[in-house]
MOPAC internal coordinates of N, CA, C and O (Angstrom, degrees):
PM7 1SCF
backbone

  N    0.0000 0     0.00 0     0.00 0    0    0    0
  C    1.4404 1     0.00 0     0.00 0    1    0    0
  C    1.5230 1   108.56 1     0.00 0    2    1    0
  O    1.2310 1   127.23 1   -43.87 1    3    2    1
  N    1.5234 1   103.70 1   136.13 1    3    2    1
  C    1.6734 1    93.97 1   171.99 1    5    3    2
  C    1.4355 1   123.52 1  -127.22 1    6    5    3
  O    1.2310 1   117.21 1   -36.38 1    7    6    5
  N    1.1112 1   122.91 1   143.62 1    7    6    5
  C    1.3068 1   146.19 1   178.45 1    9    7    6
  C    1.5284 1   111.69 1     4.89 1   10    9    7
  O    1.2310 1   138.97 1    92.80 1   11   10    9
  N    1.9297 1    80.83 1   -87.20 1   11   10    9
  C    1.4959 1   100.77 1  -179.68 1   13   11   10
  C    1.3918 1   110.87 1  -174.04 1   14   13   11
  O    1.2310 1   118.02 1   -15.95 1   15   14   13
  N    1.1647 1   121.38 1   164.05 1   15   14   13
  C    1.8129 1   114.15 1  -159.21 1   17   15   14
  C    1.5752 1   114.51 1   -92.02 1   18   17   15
  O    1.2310 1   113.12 1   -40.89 1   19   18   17
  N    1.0201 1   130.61 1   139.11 1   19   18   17
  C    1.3470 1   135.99 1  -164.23 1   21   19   18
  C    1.2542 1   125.06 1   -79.56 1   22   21   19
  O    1.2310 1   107.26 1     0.80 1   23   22   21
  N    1.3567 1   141.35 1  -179.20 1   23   22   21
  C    1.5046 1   124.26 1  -173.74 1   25   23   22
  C    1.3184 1   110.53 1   -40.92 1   26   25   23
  O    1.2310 1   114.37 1   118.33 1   27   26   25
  N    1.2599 1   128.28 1   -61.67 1   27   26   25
  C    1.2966 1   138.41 1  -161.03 1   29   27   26
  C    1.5339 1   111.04 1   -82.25 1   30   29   27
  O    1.2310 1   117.58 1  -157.00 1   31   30   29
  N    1.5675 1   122.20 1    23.00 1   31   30   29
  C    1.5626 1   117.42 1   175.88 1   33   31   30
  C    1.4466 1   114.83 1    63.40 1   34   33   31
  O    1.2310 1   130.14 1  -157.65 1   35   34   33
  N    1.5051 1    98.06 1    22.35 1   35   34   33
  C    1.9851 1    87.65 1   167.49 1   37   35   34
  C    1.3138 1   102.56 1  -127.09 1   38   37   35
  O    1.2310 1   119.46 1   -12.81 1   39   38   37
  N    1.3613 1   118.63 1   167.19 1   39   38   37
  C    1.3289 1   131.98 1  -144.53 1   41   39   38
  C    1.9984 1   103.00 1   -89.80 1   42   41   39
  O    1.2310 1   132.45 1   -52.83 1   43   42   41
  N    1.0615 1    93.55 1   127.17 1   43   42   41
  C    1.7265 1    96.07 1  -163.64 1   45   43   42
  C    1.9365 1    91.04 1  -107.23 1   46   45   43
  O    1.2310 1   126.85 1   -26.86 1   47   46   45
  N    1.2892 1   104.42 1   153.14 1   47   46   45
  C    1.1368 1   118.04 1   171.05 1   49   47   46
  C    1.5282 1   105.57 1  -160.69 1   50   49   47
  O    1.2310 1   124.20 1   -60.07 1   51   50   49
  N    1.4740 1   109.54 1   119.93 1   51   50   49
  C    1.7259 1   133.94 1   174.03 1   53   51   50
  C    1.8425 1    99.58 1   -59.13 1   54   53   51
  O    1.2310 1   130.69 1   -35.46 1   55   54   53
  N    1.7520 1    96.97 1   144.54 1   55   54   53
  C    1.5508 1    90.85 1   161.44 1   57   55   54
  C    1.5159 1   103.86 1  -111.05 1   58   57   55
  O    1.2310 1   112.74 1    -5.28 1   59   58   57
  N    1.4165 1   131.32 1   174.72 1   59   58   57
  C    1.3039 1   136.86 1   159.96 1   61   59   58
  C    1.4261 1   104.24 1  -104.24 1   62   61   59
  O    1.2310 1   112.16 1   -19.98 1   63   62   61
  N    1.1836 1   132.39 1   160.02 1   63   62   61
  C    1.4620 1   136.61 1   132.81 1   65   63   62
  C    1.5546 1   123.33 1  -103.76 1   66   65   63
  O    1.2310 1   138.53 1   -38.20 1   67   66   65
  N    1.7572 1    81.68 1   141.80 1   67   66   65
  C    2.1927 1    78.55 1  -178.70 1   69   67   66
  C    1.5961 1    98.73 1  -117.26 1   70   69   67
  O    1.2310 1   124.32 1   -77.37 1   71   70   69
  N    1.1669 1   109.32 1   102.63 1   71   70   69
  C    1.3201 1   127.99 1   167.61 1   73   71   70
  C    1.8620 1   117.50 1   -44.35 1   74   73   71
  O    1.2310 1   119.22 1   -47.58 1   75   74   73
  N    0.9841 1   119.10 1   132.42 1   75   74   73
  C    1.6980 1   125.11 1   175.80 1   77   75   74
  C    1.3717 1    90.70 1   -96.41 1   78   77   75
  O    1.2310 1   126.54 1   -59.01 1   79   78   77
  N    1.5654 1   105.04 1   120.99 1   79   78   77
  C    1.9452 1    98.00 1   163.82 1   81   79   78
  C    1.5369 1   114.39 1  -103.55 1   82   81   79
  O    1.2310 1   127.77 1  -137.23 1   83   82   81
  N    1.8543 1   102.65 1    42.77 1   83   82   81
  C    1.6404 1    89.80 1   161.67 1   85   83   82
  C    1.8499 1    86.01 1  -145.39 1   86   85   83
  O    1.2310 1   132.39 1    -0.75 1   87   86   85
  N    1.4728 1    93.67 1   179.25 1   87   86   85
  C    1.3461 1   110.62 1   176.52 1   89   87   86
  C    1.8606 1   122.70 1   -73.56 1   90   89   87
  O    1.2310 1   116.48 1   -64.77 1   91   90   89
  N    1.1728 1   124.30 1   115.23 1   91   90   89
  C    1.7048 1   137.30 1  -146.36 1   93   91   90
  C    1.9923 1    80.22 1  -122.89 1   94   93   91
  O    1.2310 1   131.15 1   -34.98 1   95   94   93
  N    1.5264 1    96.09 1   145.02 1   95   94   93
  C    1.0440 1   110.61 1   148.20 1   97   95   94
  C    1.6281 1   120.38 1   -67.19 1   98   97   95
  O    1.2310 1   117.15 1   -38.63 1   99   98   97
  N    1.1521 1   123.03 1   141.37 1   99   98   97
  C    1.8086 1   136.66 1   143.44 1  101   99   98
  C    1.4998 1   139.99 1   -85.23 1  102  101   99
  O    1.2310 1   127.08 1  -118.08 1  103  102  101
  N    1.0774 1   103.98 1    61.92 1  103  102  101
  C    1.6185 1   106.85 1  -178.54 1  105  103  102
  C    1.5685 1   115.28 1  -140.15 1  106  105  103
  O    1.2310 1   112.37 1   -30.85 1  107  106  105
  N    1.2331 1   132.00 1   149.15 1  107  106  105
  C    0.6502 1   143.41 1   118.67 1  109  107  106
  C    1.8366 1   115.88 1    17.84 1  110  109  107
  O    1.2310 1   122.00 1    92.45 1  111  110  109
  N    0.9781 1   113.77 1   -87.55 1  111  110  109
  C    1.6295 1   115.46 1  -178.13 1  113  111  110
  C    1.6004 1    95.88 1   -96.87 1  114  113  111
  O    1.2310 1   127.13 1   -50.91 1  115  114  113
  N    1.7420 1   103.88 1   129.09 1  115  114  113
  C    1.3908 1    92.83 1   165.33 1  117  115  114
  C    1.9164 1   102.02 1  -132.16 1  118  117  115
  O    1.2310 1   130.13 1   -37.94 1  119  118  117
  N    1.4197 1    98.07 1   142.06 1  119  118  117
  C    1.7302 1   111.33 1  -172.36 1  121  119  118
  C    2.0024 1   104.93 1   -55.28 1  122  121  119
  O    1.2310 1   138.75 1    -8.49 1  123  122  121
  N    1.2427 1    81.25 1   171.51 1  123  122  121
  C    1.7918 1    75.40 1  -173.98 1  125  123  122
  C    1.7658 1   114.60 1   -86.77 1  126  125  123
  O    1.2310 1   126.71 1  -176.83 1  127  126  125
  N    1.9080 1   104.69 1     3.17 1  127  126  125
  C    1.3869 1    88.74 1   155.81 1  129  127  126
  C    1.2954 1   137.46 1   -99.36 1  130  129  127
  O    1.2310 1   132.08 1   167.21 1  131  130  129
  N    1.6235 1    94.27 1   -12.79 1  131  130  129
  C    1.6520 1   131.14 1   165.45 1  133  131  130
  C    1.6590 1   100.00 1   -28.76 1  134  133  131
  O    1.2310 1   127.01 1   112.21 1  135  134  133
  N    1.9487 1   104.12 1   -67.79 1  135  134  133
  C    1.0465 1    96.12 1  -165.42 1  137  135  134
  C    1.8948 1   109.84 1   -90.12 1  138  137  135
  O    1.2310 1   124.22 1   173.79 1  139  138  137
  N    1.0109 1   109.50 1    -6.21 1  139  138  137
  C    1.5498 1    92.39 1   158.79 1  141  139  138
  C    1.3465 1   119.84 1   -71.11 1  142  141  139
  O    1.2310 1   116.24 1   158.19 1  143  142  141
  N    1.1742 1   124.74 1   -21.81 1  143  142  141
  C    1.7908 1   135.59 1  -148.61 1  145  143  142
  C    1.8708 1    73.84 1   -83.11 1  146  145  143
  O    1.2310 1   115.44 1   109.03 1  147  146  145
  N    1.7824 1   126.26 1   -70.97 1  147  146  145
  C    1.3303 1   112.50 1   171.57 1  149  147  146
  C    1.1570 1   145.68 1   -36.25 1  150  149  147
  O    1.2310 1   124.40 1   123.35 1  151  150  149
  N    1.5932 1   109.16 1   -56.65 1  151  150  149
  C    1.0339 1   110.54 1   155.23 1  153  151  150
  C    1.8364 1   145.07 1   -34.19 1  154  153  151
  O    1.2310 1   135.64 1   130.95 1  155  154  153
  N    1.0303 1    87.33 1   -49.05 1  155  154  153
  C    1.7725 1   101.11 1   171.15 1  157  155  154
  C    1.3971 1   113.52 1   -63.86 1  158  157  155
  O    1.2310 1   118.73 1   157.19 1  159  158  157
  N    1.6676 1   120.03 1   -22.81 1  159  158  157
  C    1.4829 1   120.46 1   169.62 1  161  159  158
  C    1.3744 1   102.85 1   -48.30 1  162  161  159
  O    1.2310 1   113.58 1   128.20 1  163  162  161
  N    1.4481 1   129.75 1   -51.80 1  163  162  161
  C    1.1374 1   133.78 1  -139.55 1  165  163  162
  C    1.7382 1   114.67 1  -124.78 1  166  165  163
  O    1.2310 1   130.37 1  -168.04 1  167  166  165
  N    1.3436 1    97.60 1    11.96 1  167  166  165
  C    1.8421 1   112.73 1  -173.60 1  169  167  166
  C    1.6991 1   101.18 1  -143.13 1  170  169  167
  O    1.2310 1   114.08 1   -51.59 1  171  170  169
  N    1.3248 1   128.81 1   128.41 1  171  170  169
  C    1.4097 1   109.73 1   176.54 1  173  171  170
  C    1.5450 1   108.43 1   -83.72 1  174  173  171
  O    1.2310 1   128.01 1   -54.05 1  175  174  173
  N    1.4352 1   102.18 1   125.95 1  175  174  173
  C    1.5088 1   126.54 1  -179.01 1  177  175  174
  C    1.3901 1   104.98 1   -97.01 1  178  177  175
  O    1.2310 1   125.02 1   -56.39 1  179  178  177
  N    1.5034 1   107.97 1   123.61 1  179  178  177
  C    1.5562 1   128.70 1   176.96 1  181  179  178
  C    1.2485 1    96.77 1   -70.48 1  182  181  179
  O    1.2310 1   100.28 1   -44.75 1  183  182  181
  N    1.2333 1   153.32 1   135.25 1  183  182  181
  C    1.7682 1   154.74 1   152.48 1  185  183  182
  C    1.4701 1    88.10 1   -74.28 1  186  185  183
  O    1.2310 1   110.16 1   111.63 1  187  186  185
  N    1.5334 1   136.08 1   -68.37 1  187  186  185
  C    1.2958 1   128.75 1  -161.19 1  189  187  186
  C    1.7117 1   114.10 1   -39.07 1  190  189  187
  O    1.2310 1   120.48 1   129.64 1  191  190  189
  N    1.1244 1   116.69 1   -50.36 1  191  190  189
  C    1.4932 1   129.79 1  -158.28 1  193  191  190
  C    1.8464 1    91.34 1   -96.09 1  194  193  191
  O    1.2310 1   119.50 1   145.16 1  195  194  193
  N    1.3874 1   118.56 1   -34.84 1  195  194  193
  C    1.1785 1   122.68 1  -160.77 1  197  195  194
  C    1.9231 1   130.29 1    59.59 1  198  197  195
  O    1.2310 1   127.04 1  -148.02 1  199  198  197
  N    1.2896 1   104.05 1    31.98 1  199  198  197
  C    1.3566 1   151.31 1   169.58 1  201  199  198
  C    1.1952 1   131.58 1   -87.38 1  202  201  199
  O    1.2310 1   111.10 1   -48.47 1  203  202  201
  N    1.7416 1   134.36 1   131.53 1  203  202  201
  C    1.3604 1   120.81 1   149.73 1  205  203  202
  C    1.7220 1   123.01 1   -71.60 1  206  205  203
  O    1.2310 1   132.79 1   -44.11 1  207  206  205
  N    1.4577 1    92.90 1   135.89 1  207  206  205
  C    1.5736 1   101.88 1   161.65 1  209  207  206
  C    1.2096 1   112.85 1   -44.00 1  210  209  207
  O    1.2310 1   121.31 1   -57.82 1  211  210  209
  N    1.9751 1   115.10 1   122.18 1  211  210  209
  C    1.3976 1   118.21 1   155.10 1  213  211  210
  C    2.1584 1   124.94 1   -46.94 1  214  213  211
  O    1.2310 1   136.06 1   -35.51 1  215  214  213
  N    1.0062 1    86.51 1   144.49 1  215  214  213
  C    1.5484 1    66.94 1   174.99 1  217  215  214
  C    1.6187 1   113.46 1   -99.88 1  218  217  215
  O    1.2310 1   126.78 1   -47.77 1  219  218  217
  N    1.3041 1   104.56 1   132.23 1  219  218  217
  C    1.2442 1   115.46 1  -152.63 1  221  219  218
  C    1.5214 1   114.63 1   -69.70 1  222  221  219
  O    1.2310 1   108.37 1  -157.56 1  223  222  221
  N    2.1695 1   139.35 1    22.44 1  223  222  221
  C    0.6674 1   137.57 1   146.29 1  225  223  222
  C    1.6413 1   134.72 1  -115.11 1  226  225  223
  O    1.2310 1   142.71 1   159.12 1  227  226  225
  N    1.9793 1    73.49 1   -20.88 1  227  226  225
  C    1.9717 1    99.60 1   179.07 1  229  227  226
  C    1.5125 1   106.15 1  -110.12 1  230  229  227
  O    1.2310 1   121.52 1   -56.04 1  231  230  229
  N    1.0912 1   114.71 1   123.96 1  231  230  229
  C    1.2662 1   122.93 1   178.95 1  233  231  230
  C    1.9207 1   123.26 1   -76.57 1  234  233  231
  O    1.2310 1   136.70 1   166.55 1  235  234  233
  N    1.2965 1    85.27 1   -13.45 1  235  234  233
  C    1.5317 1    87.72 1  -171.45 1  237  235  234
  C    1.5298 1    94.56 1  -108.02 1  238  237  235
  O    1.2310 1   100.94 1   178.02 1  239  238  237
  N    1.5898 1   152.25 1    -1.98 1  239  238  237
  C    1.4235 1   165.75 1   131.67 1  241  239  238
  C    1.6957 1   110.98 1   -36.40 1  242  241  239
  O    1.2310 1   134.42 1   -20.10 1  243  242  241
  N    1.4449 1    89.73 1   159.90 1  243  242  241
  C    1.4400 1    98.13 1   167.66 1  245  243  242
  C    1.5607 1    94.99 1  -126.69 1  246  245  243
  O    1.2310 1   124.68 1   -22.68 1  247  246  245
  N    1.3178 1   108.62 1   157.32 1  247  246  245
  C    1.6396 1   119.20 1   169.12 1  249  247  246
  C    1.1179 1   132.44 1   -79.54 1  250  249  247
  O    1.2310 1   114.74 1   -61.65 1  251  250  249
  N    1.2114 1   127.57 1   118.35 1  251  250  249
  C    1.8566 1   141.47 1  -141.41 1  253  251  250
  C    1.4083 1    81.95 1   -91.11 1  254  253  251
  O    1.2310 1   128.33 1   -34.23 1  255  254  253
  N    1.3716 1   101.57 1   145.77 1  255  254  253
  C    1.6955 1   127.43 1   151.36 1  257  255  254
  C    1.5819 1   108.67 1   -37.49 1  258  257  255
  O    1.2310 1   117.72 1   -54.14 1  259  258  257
  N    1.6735 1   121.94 1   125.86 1  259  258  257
  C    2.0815 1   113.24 1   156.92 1  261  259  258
  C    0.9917 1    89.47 1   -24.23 1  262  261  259
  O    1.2310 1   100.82 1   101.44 1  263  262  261
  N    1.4649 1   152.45 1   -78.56 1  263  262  261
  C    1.4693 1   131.69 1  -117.86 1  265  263  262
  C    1.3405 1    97.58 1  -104.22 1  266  265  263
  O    1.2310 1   104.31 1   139.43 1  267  266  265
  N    0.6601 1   146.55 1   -40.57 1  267  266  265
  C    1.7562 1   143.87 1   176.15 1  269  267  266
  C    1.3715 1   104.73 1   -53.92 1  270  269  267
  O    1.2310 1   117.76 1   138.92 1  271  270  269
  N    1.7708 1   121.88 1   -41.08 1  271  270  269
  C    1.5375 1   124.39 1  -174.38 1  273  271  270
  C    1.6442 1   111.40 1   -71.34 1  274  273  271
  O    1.2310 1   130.97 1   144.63 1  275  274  273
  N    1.6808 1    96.44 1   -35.37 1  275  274  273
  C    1.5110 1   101.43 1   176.46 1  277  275  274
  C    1.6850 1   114.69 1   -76.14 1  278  277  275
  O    1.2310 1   113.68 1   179.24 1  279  278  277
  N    0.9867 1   129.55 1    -0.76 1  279  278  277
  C    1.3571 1   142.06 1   158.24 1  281  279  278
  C    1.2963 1   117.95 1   -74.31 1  282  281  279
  O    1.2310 1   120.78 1    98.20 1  283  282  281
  N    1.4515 1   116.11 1   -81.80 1  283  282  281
  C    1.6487 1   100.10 1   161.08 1  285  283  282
  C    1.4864 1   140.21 1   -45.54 1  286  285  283
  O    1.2310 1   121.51 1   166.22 1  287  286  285
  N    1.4188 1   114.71 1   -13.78 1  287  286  285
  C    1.3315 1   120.86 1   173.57 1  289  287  286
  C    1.2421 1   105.64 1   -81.00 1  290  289  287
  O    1.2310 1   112.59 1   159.55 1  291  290  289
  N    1.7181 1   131.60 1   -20.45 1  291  290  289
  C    0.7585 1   128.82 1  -159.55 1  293  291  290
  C    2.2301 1   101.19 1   -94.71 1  294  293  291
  O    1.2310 1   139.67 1   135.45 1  295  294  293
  N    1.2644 1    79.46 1   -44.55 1  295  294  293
  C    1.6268 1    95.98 1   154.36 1  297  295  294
  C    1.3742 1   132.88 1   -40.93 1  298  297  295
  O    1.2310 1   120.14 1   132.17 1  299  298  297
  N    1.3587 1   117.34 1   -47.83 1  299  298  297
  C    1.1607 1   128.33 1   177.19 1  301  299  298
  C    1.0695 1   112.80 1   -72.23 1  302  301  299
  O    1.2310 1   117.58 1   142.14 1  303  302  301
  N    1.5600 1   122.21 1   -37.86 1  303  302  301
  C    1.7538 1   136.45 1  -169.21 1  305  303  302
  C    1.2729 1    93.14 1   -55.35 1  306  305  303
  O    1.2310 1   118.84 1   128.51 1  307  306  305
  N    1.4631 1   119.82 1   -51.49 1  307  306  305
  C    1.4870 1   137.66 1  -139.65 1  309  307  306
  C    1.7768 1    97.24 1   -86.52 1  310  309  307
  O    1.2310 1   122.95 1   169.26 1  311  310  309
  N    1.0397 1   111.96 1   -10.74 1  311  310  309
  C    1.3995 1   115.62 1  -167.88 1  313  311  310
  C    2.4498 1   101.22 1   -98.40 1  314  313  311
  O    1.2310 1   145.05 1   165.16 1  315  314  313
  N    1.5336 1    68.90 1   -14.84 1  315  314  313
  C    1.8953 1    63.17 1  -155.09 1  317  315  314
  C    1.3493 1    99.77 1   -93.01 1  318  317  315
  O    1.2310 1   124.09 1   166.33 1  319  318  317
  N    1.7527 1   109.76 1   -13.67 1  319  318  317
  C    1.6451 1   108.31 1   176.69 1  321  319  318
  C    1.4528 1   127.99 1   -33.65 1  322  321  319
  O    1.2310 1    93.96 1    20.89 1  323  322  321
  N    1.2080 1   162.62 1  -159.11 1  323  322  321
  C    1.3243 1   155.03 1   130.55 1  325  323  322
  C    1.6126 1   103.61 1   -87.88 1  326  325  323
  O    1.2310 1   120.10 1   180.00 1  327  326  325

């Protein structure tokens, strides 16, 4: 779905970027702690349990980083404008 149409009457759609604020492998194949080590940028990871946080309304989710949540909220805002 998009926004709204751009000077020229075609359909415009914004991107976001979600920044990782640690250092991620780049390849092609990544190991399965590779992709937890990413993952956890962007999901809050319990170390105790060594687990993602449930998300505390969706059961089948994991719980996003403040800053990742404040991004999509910010996303969503941006979606509902007129």
């Amino acid at each position: 779905m998009f926004k709204r149409l751009d000077k020229d009457g075609r359909p415009f759609f914004a991107t976001t970027v979600f920044e990782l604020q640690q250092e991620a492998a780049l390849s092609w194949y990544l190991t399965t702690e590779q992709k937890r080590q990413i993952a956890a940028g962007f999901y809050n990871y319990n170390r105790a349990t060594r687990a993602f946080d449930p998300h505390p309304t969706r059961a089948d989710e994991f719980a996003v980083t403040d800053k990742v949540d404040g991004q999509i909220k910010a996303i969503r805002e941006w979606f509902q404008k007129p």
